[in-house]
SESENU-340768 format. One record per residue: x, z, y of N, C-alpha, C in turn. Coordinates in nm, 2 decimals, m for minus. Example, Ala and Ser with C-alpha at 12.3 -4.5 7.8 and 13.67 -1.06 7.14 Angstrom:
2
1.32,0.78,m0.57,1.23,0.78,m0.45,1.32,0.78,m0.33
1.28,0.71,m0.22,1.37,0.71,m0.11,1.29,0.79,0.00
***
This chain:
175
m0.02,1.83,0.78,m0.01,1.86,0.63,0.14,1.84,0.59
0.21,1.95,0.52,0.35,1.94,0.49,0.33,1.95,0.33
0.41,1.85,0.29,0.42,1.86,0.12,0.57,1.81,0.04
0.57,1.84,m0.06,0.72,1.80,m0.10,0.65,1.68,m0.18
0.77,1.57,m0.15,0.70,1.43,m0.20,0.78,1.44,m0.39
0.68,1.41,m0.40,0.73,1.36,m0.59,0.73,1.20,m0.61
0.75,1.17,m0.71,0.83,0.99,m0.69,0.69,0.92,m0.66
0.58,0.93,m0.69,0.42,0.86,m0.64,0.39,0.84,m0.52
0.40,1.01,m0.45,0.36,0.98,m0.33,0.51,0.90,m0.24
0.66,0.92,m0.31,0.75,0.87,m0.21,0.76,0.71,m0.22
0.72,0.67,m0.30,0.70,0.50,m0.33,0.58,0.46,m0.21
0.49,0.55,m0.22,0.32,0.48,m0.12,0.41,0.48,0.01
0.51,0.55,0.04,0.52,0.59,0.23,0.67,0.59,0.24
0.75,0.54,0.13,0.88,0.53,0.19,0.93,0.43,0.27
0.86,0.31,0.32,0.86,0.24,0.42,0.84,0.31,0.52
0.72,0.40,0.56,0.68,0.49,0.68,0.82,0.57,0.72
0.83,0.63,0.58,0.96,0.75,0.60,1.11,0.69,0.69
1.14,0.58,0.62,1.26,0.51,0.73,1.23,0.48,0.87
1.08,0.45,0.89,1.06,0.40,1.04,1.08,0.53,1.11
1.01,0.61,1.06,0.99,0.77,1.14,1.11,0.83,1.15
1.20,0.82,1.03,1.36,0.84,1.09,1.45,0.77,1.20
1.41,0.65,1.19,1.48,0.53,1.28,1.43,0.62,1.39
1.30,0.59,1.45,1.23,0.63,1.58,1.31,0.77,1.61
1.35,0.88,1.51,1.35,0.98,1.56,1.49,1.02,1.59
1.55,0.91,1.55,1.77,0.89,1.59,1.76,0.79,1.67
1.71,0.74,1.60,1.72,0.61,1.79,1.68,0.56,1.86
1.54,0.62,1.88,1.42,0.60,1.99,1.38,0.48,1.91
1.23,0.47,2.03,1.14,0.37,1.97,1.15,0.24,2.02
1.24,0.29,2.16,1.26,0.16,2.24,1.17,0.21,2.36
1.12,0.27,2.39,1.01,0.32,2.47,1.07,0.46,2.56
1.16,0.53,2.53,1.19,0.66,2.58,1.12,0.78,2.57
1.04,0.72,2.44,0.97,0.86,2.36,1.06,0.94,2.33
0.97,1.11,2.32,1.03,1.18,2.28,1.12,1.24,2.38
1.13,1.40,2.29,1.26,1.49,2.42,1.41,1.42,2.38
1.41,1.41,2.25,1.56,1.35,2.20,1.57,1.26,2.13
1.71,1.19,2.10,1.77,1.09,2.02,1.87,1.08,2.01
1.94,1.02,1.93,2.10,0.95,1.90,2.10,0.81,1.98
2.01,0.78,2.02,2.03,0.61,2.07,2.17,0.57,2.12
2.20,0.66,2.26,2.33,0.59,2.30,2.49,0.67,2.16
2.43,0.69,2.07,2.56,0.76,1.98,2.54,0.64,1.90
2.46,0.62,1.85,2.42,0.52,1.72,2.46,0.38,1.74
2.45,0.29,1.65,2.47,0.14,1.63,2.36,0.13,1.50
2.21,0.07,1.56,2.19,0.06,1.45,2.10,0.12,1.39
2.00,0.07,1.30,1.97,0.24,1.23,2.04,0.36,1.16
1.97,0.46,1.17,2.02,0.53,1.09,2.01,0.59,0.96
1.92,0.49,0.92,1.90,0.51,0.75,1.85,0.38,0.67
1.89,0.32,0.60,1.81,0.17,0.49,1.71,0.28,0.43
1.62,0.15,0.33,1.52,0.21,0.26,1.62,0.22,0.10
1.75,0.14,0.11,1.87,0.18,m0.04,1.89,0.34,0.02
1.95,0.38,0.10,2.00,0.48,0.16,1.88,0.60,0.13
1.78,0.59,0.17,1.67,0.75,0.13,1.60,0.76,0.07
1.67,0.60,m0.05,1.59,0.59,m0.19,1.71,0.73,m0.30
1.83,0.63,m0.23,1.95,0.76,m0.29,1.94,0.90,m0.26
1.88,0.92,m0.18,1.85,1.10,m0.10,1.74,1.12,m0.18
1.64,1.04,m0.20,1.53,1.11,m0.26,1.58,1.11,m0.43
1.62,1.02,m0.48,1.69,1.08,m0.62,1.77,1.13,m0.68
1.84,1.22,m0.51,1.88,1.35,m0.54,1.73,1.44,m0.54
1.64,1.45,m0.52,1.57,1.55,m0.52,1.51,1.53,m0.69
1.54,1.44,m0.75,1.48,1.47,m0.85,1.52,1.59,m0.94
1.64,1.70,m0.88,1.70,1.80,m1.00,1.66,1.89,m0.89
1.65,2.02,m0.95,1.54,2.12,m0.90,1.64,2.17,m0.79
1.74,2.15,m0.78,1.82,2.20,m0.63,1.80,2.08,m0.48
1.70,2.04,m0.49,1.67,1.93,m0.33,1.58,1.92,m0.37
1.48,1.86,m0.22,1.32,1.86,m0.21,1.35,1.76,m0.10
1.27,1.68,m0.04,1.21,1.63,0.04,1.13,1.63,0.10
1.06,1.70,0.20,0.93,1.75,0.25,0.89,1.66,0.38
0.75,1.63,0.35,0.69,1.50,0.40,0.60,1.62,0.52
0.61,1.55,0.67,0.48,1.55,0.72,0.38,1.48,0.77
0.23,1.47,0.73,0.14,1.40,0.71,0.02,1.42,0.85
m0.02,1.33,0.93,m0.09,1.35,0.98,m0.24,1.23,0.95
m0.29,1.30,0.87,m0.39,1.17,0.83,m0.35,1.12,0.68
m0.30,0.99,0.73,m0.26,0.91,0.63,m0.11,0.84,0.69
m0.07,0.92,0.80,0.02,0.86,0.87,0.14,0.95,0.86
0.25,0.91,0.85,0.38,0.97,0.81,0.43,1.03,0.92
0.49,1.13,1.01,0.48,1.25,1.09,0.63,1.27,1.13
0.71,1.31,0.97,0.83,1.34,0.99,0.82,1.37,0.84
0.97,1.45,0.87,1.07,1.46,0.76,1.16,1.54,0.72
1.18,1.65,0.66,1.33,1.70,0.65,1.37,1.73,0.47
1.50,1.70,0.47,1.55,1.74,0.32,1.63,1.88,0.30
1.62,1.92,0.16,1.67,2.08,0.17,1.70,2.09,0.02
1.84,2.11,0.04,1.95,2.12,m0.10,1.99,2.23,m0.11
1.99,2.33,m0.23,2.10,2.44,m0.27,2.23,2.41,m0.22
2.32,2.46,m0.19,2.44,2.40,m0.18,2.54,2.55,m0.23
2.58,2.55,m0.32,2.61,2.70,m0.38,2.59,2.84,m0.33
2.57,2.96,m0.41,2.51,3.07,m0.45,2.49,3.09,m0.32
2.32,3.08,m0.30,2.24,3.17,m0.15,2.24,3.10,m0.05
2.31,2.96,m0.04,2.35,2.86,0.05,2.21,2.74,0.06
2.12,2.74,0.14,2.04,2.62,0.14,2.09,2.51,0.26
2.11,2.39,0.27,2.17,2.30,0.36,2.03,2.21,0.38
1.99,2.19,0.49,1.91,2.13,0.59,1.96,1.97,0.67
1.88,1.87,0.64,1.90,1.80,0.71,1.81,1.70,0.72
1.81,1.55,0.79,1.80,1.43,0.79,1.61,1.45,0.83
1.62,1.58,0.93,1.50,1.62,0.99,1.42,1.52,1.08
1.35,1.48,1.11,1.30,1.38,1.21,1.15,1.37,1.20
1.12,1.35,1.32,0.99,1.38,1.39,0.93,1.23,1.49
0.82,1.18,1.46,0.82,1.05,1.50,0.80,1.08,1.69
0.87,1.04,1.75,0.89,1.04,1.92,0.75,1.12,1.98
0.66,1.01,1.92,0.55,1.03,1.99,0.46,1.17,1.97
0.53,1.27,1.90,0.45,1.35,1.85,0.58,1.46,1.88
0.66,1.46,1.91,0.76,1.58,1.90,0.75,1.66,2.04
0.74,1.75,2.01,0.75,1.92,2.11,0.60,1.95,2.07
0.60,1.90,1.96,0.43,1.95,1.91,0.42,2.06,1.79
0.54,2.13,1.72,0.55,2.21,1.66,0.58,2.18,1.53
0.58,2.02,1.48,0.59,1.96,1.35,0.75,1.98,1.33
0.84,2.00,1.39,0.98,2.04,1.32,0.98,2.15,1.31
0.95,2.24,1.37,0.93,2.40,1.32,0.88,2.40,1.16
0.74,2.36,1.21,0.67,2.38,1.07,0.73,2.34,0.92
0.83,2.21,0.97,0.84,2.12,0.89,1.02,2.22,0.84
1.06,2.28,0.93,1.18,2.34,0.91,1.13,2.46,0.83
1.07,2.50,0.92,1.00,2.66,0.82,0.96,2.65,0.68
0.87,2.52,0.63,0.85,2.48,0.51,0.98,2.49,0.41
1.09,2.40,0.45,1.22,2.40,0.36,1.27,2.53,0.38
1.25,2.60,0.46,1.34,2.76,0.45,1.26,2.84,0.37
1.16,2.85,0.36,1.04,2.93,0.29,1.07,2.88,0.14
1.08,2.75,0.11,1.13,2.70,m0.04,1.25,2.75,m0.06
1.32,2.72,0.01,1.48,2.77,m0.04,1.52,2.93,m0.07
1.45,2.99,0.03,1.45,3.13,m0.04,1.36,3.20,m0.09
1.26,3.13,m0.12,1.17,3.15,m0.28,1.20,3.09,m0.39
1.25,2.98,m0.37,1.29,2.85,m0.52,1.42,2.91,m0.56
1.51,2.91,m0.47,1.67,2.91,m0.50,1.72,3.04,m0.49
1.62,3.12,m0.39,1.68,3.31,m0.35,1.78,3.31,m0.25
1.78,3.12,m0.16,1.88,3.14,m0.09,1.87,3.26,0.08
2.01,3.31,0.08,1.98,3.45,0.20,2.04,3.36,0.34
2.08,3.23,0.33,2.14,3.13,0.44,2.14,3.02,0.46
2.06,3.00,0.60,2.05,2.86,0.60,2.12,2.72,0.68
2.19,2.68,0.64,2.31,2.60,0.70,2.22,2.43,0.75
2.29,2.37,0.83,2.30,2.25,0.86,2.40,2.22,0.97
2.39,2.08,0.98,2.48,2.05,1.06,2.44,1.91,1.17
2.50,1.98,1.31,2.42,1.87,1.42,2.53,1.81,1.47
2.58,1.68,1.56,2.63,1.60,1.62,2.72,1.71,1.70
2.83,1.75,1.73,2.90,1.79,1.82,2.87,1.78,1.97
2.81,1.63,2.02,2.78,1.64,2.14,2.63,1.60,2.19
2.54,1.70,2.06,2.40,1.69,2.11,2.35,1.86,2.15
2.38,1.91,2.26,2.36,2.02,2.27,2.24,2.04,2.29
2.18,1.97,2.35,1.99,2.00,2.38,1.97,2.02,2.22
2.01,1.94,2.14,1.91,1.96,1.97,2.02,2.09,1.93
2.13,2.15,1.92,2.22,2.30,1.90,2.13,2.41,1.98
2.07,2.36,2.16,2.03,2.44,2.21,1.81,2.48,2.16
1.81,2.38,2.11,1.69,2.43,2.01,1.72,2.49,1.86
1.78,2.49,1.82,1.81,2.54,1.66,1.87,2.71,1.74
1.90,2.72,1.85,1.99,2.79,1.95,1.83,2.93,1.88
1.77,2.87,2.00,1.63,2.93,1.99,1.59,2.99,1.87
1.60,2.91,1.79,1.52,2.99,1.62,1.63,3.05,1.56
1.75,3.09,1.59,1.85,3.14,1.55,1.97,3.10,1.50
2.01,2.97,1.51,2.12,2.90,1.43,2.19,2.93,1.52
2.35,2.97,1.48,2.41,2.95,1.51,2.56,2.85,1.50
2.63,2.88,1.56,2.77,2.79,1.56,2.91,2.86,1.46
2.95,2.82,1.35,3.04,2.89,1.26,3.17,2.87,1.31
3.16,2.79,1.41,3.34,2.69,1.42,3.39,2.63,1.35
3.30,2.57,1.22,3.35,2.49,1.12,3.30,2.38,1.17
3.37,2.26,1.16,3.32,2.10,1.24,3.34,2.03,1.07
3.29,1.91,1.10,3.26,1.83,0.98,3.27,1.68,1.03
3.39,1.60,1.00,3.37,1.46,1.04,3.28,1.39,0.99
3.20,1.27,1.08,3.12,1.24,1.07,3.12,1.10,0.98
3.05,1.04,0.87,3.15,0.99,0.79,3.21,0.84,0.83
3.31,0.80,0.84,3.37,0.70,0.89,3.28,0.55,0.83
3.30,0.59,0.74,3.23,0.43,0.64,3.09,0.39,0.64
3.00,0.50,0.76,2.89,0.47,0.74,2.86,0.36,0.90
2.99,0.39,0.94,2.98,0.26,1.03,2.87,0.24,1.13
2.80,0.38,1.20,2.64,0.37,1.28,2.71,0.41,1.40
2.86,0.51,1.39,2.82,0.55,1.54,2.95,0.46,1.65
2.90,0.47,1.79,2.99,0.41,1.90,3.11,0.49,1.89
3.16,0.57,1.88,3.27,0.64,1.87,3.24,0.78,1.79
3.40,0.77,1.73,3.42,0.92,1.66,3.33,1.07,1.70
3.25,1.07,1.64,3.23,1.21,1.64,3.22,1.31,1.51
3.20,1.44,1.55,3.18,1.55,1.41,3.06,1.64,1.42
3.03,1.69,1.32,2.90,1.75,1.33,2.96,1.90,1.34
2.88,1.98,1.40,2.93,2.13,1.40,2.81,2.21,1.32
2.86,2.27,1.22,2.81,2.39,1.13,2.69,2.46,1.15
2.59,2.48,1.13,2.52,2.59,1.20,2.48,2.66,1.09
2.48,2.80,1.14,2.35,2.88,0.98,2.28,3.01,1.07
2.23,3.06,0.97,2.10,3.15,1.02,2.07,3.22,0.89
2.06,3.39,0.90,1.98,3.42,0.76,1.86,3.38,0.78
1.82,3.37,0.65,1.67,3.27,0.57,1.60,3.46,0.59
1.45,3.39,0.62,1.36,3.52,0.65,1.33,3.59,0.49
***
């Protein structure tokens, strides 16, 4: 079950929502899962201050937060912002270990693209992945993202990763 959370349901599960991100950047500890940030990271990669601030960006009709629900149990996650005329920007996607190559980031990606170019009319959809995660470039590879050659430093002050890196661009027209 995929839904966009409004401030009720994000208050009941926004404890779940940090774990399911953590797990899904930096493993569970277990070696779940096809991927992770573990050896990039220091740390988690999101507080529950941190995706309280993401979610109230979504309170203005350009961002959404879309929840996936299996049960009563929190699944994953991705956020999806206008980002000027036609432009929808994807991110902070994550899929809890134990459940991933099961089709829940598809769905959960296809969800935010299906909003963005019905809500907003966006015709492109951008995000941006780690420079040196090509397994997760070589799946967005698949569903058509590409690489623009625009890189994006990664932000210094947030102080998570082992060394300098940048994220590289990706987009795709929106179906």
């Amino acid at each position: 079950d995929i839904q966009i959370l409004n401030s009720e349901a994000f208050s009941s599960i926004s404890e779940q929502l940090v774990e399911v991100i953590n797990w899904a950047y930096c493993g569970k500890g277990d070696g779940q899962g096809w991927t992770n940030e573990a050896a990039i990271m220091i740390g988690p990669r999101i507080s529950h201050e941190e995706l309280l601030e993401r979610f109230n960006e979504t309170k203005s009709e350009n961002s959404v937060l879309f929840c996936a629900k299996v049960g009563d149990r929190v699944v994953g996650c991705i956020h999806a912002k206008q980002c000027g005329e036609g432009v929808a920007e994807f991110g902070l996607m994550a899929v809890d270990p134990e459940l991933q190559s099961r089709g829940i980031g598809g769905k959960l990606l296809q969800a935010a693209e299906s909003h963005a170019a019905q809500t907003w009319a966006a015709g492109t959809g951008r995000m941006m992945v780690l420079e040196v995660r090509e397994d997760v470039y070589a799946w967005y590879h698949k569903i058509g993202y590409r690489k623009t050659g625009e890189t994006v430093s990664f932000p210094p002050w947030l102080e998570i990763t082992r060394f300098p890196v940048h994220f590289c661009v990706l987009e795709r027209p929106l179906p």
